[in-house]
ROSE-4610 file (N, C-alpha, C; in Angstrom, 1 decimal, always signed):
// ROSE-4610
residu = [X/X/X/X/X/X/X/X/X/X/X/X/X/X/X/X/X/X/X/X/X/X/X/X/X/X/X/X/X/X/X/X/X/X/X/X/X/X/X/X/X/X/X/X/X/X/X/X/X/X/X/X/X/X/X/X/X/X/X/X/X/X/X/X/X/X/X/X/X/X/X/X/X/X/X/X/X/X/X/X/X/X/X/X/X/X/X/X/X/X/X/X/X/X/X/X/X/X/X/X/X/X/X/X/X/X/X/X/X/X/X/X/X/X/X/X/X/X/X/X/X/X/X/X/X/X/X/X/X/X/X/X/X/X/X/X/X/X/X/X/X/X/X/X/X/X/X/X/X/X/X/X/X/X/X/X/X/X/X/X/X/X/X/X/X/X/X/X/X/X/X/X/X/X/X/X/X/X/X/X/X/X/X/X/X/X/X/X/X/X/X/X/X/X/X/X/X/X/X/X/X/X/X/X/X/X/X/X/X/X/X/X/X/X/X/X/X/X/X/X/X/X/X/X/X/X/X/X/X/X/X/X/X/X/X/X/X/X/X/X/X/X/X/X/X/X/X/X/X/X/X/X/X/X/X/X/X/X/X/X/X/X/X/X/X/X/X/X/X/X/X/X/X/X/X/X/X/X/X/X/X/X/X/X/X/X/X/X/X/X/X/X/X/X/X/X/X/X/X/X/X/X/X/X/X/X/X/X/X/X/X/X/X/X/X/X/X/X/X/X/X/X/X/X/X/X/X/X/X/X/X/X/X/X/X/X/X/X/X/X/X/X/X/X/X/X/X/X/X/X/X/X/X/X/X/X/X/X/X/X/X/X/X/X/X/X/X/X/X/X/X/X/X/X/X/X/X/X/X/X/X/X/X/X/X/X/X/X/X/X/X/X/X/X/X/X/X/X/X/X/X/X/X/X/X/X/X/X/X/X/X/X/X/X/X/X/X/X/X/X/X/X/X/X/X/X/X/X/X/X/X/X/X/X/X/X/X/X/X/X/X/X/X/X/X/X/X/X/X/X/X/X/X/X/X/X/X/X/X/X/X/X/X/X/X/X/X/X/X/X/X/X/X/X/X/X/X/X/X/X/X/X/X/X/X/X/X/X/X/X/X/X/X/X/X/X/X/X/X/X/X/X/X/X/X/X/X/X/X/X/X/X/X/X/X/X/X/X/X/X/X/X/X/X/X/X/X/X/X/X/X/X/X/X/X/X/X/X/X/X/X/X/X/X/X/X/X/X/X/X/X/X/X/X/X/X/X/X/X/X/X/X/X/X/X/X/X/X/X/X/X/X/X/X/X/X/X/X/X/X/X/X/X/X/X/X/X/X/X/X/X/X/X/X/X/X/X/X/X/X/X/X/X/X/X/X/X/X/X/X/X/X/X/X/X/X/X/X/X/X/X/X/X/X/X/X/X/X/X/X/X/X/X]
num = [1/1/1/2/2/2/3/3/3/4/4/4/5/5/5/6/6/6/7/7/7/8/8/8/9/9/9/10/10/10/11/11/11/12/12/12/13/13/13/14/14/14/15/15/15/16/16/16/17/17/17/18/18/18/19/19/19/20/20/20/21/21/21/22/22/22/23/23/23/24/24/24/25/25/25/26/26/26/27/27/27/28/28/28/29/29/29/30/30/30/31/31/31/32/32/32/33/33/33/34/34/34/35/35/35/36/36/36/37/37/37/38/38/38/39/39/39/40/40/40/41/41/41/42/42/42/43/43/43/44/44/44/45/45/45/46/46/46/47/47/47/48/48/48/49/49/49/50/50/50/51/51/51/52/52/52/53/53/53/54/54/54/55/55/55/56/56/56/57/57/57/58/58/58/59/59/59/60/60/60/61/61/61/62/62/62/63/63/63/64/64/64/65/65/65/66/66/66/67/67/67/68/68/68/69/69/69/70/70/70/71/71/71/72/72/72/73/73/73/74/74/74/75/75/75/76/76/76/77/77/77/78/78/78/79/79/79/80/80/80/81/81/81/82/82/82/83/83/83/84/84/84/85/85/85/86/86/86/87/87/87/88/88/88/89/89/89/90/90/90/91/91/91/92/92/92/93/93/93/94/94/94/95/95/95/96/96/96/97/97/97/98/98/98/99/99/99/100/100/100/101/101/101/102/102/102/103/103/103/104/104/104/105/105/105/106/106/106/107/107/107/108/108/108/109/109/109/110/110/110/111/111/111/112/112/112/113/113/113/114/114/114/115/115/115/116/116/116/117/117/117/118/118/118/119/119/119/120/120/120/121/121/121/122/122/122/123/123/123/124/124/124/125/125/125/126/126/126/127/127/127/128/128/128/129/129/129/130/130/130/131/131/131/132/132/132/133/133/133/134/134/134/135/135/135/136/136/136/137/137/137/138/138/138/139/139/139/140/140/140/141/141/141/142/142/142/143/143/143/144/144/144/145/145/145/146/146/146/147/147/147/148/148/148/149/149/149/150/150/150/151/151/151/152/152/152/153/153/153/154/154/154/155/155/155/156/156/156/157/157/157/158/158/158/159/159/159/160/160/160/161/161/161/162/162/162/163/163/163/164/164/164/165/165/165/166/166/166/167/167/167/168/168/168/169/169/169/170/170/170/171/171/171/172/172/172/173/173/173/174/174/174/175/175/175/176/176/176/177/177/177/178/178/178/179/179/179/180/180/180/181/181/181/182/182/182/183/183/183/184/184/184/185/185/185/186/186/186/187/187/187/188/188/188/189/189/189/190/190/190/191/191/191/192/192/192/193/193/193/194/194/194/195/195/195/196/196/196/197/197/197/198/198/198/199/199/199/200/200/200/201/201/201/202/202/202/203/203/203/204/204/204/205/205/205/206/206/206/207/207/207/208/208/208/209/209/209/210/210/210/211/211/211]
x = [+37.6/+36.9/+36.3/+36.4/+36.2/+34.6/+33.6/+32.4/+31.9/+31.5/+31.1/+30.1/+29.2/+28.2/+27.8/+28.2/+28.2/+27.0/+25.8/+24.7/+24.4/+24.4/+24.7/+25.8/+26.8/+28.0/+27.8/+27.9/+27.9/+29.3/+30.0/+31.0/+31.6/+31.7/+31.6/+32.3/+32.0/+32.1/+32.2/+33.5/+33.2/+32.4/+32.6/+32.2/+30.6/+30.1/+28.7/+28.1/+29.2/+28.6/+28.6/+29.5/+29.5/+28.5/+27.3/+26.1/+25.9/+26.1/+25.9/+26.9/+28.3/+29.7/+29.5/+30.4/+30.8/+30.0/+30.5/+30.6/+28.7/+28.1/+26.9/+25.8/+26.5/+25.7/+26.5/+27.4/+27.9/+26.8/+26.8/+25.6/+24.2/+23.6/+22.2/+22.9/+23.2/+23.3/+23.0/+24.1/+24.0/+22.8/+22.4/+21.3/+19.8/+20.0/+19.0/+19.3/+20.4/+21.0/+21.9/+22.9/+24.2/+25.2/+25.4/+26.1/+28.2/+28.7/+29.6/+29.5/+30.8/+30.7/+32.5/+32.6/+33.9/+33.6/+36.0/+35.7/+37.2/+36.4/+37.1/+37.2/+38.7/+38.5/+40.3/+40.7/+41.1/+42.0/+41.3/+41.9/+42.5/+42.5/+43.1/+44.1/+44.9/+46.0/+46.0/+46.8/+46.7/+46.2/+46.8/+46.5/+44.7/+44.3/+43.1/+42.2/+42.8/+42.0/+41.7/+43.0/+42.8/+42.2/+42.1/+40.9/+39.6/+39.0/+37.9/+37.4/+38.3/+38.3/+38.1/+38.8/+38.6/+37.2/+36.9/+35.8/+34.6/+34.3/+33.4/+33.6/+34.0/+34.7/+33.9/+34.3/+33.3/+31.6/+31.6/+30.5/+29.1/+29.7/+28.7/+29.1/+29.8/+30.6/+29.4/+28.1/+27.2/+26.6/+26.3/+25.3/+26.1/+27.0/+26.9/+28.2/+27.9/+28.6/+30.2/+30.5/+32.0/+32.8/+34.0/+34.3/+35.2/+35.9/+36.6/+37.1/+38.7/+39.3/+39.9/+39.5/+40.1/+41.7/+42.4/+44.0/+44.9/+44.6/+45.1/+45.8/+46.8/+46.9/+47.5/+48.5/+48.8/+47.5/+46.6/+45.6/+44.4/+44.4/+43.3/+44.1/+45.4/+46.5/+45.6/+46.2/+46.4/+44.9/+44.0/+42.3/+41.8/+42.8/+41.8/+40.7/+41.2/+39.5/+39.6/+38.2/+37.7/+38.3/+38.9/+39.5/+40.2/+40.8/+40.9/+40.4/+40.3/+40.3/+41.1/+41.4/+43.0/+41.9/+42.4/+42.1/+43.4/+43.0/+44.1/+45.9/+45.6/+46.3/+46.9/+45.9/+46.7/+48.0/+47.8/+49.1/+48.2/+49.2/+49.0/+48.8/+47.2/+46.4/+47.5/+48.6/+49.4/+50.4/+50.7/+51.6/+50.8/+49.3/+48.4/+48.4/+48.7/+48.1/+49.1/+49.7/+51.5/+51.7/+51.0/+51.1/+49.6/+48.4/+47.5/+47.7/+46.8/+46.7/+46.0/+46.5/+45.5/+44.2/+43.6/+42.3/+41.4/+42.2/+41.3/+40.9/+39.9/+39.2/+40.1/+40.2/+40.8/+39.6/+39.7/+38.8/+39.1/+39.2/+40.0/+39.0/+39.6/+38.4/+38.8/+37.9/+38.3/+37.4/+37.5/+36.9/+36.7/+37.8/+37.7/+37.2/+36.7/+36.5/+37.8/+39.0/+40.4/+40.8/+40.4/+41.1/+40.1/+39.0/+38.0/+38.5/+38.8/+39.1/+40.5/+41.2/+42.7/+42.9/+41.6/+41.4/+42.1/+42.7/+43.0/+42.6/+41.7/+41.0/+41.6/+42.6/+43.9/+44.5/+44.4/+45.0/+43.6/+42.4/+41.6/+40.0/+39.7/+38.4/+36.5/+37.0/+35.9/+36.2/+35.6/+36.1/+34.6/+35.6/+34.5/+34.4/+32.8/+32.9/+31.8/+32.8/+32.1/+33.3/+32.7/+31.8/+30.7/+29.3/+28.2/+27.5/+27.6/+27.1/+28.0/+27.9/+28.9/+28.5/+29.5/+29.1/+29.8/+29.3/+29.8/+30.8/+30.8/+31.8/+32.6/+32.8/+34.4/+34.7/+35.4/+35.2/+36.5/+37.3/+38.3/+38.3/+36.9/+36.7/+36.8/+37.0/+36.7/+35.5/+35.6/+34.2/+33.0/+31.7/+30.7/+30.5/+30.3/+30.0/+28.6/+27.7/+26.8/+25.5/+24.4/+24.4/+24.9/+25.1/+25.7/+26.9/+27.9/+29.0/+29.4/+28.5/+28.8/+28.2/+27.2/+26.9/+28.2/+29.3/+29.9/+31.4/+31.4/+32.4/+32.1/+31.0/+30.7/+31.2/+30.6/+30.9/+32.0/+33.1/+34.7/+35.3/+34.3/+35.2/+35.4/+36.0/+36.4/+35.9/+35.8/+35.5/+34.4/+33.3/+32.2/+32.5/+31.7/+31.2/+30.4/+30.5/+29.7/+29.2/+28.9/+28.2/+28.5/+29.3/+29.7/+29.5/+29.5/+29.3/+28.1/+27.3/+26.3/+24.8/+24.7/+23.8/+22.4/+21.1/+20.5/+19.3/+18.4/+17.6/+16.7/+16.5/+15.8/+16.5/+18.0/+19.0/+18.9/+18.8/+19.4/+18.8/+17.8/+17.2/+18.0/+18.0/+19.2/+21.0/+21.1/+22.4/+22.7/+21.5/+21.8/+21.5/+20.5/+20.3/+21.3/+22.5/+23.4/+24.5/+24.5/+25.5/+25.9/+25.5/+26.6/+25.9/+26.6/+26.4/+25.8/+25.6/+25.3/+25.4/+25.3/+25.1/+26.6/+27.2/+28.1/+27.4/+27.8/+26.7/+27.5/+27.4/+27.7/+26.8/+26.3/+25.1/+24.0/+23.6/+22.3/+22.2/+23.3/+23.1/+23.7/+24.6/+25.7/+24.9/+24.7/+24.1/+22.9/+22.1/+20.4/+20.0/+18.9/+18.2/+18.4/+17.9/+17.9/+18.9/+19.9/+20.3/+20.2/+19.4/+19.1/+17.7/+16.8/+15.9/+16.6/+17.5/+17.8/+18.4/+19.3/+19.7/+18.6/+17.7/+16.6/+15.6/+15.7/+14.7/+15.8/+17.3/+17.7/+17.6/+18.0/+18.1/+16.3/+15.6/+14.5/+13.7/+15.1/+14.6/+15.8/+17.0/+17.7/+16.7/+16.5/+15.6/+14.5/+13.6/+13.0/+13.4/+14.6/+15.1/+15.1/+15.9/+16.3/+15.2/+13.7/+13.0/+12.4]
y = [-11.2/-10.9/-9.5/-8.9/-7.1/-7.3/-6.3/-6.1/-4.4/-4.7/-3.1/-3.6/-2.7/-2.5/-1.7/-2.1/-0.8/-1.1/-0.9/-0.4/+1.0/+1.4/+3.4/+4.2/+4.4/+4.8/+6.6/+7.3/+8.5/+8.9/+9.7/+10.6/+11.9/+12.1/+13.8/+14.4/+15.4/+16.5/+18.0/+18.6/+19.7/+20.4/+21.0/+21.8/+21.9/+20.4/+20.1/+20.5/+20.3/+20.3/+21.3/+23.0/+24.1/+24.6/+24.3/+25.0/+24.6/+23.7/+23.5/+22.5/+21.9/+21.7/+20.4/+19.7/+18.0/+17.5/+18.2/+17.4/+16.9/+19.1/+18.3/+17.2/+17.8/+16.8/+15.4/+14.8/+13.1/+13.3/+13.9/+13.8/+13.0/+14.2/+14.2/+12.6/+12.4/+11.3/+9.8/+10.1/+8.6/+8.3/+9.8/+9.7/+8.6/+9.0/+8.9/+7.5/+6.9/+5.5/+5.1/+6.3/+5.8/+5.1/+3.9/+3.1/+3.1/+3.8/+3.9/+5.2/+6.7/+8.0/+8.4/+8.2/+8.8/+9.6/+10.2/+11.9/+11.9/+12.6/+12.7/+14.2/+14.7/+16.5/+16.3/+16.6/+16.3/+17.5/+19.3/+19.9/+20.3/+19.8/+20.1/+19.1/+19.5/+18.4/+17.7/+17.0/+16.2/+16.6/+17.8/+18.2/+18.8/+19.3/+19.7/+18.7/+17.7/+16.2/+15.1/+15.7/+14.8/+15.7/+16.9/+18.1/+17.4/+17.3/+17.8/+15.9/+15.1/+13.6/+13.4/+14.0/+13.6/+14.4/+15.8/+16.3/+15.5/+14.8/+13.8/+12.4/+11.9/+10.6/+11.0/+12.3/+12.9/+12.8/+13.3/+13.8/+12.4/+11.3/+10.2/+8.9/+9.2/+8.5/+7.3/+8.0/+7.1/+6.6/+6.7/+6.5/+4.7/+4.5/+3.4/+3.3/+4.5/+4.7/+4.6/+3.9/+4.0/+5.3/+5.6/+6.8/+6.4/+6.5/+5.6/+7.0/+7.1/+8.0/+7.9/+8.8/+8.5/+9.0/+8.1/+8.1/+9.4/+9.0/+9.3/+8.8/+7.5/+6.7/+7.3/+8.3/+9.4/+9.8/+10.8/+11.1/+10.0/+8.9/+8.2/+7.1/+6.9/+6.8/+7.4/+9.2/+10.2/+9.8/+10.0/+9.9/+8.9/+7.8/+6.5/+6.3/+6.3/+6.1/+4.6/+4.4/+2.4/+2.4/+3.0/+2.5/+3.4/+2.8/+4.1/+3.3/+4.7/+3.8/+4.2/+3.6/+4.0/+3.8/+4.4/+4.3/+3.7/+3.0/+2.1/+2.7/+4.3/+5.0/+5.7/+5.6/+6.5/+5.6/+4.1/+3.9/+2.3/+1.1/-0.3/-0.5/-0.7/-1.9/-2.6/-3.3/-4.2/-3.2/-1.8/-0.6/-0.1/-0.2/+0.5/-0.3/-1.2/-2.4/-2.6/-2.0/-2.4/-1.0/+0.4/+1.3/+1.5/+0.7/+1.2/-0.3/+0.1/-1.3/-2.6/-3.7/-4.7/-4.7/-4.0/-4.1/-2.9/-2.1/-1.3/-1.9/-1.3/-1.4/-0.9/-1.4/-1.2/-1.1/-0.3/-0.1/+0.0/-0.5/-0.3/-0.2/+1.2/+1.0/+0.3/-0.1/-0.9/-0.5/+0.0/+0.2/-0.9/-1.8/-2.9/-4.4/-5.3/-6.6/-7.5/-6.8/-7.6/-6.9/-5.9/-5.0/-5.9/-6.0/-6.4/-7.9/-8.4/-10.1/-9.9/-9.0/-9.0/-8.8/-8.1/-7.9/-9.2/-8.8/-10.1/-9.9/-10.6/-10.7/-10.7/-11.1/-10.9/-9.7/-8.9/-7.5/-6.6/-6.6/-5.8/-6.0/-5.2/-5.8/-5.4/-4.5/-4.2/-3.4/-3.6/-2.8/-1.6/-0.7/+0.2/+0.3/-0.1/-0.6/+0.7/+0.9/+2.3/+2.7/+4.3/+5.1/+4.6/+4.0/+3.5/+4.6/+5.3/+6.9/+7.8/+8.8/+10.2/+11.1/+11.3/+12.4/+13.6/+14.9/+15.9/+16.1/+15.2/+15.1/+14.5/+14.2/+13.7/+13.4/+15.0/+15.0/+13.8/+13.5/+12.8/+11.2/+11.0/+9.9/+8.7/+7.3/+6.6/+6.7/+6.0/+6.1/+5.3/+5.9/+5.1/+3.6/+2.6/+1.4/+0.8/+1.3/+1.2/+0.3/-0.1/-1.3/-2.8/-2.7/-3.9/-4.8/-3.2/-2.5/-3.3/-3.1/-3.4/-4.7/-5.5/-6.6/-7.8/-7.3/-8.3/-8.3/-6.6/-6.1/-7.0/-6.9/-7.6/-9.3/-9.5/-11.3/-11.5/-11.0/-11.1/-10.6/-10.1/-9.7/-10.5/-11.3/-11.7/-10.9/-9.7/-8.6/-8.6/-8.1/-7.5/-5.8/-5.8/-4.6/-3.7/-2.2/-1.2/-0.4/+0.0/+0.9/+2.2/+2.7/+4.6/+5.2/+6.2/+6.9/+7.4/+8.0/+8.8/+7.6/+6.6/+5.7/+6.6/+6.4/+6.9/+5.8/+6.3/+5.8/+5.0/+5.3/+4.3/+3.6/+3.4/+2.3/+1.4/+1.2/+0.2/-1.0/-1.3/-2.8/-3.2/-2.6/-2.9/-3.2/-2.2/-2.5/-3.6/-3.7/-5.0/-6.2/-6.4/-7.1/-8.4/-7.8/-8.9/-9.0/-8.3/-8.8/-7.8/-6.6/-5.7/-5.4/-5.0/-4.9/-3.1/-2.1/-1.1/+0.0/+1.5/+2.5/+3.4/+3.9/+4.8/+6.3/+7.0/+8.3/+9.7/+10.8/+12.1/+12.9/+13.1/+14.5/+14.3/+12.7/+12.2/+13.0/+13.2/+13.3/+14.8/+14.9/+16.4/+17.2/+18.4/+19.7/+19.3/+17.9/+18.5/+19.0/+19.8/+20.5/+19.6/+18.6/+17.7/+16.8/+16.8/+15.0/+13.9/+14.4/+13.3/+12.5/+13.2/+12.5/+11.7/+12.2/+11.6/+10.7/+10.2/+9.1/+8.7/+8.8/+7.5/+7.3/+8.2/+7.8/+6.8/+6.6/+5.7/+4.4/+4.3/+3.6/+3.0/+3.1/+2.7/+2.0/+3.1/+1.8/+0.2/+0.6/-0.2/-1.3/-1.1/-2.0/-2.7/-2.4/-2.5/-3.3/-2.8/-4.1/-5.6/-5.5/-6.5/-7.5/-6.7/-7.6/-8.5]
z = [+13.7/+12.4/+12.6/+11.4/+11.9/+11.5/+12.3/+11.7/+11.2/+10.4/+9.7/+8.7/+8.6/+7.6/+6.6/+5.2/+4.2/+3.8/+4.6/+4.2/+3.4/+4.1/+4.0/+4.2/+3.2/+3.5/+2.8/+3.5/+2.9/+3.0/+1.8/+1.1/+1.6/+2.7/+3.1/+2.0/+1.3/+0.6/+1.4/+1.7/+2.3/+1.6/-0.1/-0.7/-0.9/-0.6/-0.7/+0.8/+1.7/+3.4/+4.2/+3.0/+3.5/+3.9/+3.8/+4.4/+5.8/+5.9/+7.5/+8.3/+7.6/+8.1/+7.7/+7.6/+7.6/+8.8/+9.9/+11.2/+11.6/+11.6/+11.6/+10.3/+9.3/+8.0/+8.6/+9.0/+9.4/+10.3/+11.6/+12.5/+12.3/+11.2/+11.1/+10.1/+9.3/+8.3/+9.0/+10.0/+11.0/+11.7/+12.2/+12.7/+11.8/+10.7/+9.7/+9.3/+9.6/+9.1/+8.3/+8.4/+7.7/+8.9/+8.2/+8.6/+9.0/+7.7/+7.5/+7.0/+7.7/+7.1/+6.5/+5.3/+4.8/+4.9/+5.5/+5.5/+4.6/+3.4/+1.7/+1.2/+2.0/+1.7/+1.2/-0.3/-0.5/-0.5/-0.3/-0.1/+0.9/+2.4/+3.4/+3.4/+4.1/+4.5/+6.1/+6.1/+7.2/+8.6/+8.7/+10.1/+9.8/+8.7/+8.9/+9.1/+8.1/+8.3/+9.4/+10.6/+11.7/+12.3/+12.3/+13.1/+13.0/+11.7/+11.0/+11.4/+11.3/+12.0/+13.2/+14.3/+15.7/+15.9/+15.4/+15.7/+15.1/+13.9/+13.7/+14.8/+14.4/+15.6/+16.7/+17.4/+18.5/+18.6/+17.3/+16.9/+17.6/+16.5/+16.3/+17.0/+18.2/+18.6/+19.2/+19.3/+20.2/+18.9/+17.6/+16.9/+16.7/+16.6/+15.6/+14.5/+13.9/+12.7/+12.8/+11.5/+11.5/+11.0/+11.2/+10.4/+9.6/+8.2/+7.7/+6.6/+6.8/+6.2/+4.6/+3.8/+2.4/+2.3/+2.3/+1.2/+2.4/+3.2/+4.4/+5.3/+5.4/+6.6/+7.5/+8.0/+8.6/+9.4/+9.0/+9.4/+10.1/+9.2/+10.2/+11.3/+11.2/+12.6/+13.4/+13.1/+14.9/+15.3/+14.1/+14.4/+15.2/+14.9/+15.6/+15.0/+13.8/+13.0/+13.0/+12.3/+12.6/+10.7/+10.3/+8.7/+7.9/+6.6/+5.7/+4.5/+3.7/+1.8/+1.6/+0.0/-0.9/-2.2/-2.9/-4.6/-5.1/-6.3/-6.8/-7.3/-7.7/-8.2/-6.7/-5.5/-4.4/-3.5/-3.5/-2.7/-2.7/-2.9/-3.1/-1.9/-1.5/-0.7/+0.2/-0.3/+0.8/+1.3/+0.7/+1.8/+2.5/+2.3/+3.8/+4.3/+4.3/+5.2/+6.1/+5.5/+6.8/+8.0/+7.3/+8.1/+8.9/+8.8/+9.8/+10.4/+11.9/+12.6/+11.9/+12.3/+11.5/+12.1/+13.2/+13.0/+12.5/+12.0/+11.2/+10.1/+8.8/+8.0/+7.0/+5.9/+4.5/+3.3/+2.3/+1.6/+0.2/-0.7/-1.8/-3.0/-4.0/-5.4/-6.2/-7.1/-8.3/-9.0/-10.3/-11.6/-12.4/-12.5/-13.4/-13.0/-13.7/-13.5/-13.3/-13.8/-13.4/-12.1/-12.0/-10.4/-9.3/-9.7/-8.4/-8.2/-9.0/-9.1/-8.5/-8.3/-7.7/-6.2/-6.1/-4.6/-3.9/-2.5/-2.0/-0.8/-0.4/+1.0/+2.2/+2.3/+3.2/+3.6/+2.9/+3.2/+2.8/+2.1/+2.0/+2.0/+3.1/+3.6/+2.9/+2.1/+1.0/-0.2/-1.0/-2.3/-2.6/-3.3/-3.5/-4.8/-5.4/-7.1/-7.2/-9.1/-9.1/-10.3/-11.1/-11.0/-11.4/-10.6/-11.0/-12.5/-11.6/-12.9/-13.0/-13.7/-13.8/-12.6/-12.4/-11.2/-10.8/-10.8/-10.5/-9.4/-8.5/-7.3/-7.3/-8.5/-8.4/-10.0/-10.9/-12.2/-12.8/-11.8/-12.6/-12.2/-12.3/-12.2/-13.3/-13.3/-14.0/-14.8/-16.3/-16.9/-16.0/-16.4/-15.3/-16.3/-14.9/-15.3/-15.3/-14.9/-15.0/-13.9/-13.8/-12.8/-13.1/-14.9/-14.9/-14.6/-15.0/-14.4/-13.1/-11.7/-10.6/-10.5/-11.2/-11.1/-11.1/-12.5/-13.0/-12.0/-11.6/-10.3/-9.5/-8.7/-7.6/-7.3/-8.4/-8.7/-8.8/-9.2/-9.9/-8.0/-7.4/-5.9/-4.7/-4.3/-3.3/-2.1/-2.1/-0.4/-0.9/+0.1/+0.0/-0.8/-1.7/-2.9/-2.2/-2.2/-2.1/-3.2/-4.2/-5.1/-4.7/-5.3/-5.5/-6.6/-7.1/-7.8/-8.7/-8.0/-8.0/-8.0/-6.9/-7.2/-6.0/-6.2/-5.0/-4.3/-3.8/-3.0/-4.5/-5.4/-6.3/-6.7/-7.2/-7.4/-6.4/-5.1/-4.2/-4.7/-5.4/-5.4/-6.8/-7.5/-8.6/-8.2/-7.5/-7.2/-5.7/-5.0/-3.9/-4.6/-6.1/-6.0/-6.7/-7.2/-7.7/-6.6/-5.2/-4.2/-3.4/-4.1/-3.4/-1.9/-1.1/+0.2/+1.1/-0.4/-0.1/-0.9/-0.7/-1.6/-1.1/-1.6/-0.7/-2.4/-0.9/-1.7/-1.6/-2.4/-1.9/-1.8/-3.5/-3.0/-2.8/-2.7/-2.6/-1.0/+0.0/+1.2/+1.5/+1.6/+1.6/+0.6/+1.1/+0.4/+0.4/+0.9/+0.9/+2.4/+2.1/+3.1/+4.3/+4.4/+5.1/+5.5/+5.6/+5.0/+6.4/+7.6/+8.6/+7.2/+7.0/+5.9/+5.0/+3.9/+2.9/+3.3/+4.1/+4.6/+5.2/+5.9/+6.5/+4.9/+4.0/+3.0/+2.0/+2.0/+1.2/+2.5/+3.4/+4.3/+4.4/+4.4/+3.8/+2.2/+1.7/+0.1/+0.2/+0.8/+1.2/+1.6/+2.9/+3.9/+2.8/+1.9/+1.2/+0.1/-0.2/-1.1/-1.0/+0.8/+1.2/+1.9/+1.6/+2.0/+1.4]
């Protein structure tokens, strides 16, 4: 049985993380208590992706954190990463499943209450429910669903639910409290001054919820 925790999943954003790089913003993030760190750069290609991958993998190798590659299975192969995601439009859930190992992590989005109910537990080990809000980090997103949105997601899903698209440290008791299993975030964490803080300040309303 695989274990991972989408408590705190942060989004790497290069364009958000040019100030002080992917590798160190994953750093300080894990540090602070992210659990799970996507690395989602859609303009490099593969080779820059398994660069910019083994050098994180390096990075946080002692913290804990998983590293979990977006729509990449090529890349998170060479990486050795602990997963990948796919979006529904990037490549069917049961063809990743056949090209990474079975003990990696699969991660699949679902915008709809019939996509999340389709999920099949057998080949996909968490869904990523979302666009909770509109968000500047990713303009060609689905319309936002709202927290009701991921309430009715959540329930219709067979895998454990994470909340994406643009949710922060004051959503988590709304969005844990119909099931979901966590926040996955971008600029709540990427491009702030801080983001060892902003991750221990959501990882703290998190913790707060659940009490």
């Amino acid at each position: 049985m695989k274990r991972f925790d989408l408590s705190l999943y942060p989004v790497l954003d290069p364009d958000l993380c040019v100030g002080i790089g992917m590798v160190k913003t994953a750093l300080a993030a894990a540090s602070g208590g992210a659990t799970i760190i996507q690395l989602r750069d859609k303009q490099a290609g593969t080779a820059g992706r398994v660069k910019t991958g083994r050098a994180l993998k390096a990075a946080f190798a002692e913290t804990g954190a998983l590293l979990i590659v977006n729509d990449d299975a090529e890349a998170a192969i060479a990486i050795e990463a602990d997963g990948l995601h796919v979006r529904q439009n990037d490549m069917a859930a049961r063809d990743a499943r056949k090209q990474i190992a079975s003990s990696m992590i699969l991660g699949l989005s679902v915008a709809t209450e019939e996509l999340a109910a389709a999920v099949d537990p057998a080949i996909v080990d968490y869904a990523g429910i979302g666009p909770v809000f509109a968000t500047s980090t990713k303009p060609d997103h689905k319309p936002p669903i709202g927290i009701d949105g991921v309430a009715r997601r959540v329930r219709a899903c067979r895998v454990p639910g994470v909340a994406i698209g643009g949710p922060k440290a004051t959503h988590a008791e709304y969005v844990l409290a119909p099931g979901a299993k966590g926040l996955a975030v971008v600029s709540s964490i990427c491009g702030t001054p801080d983001p060892r803080q902003a991750a221990a300040s959501i990882t703290d309303a998190i913790r707060k919820a659940r009490a």
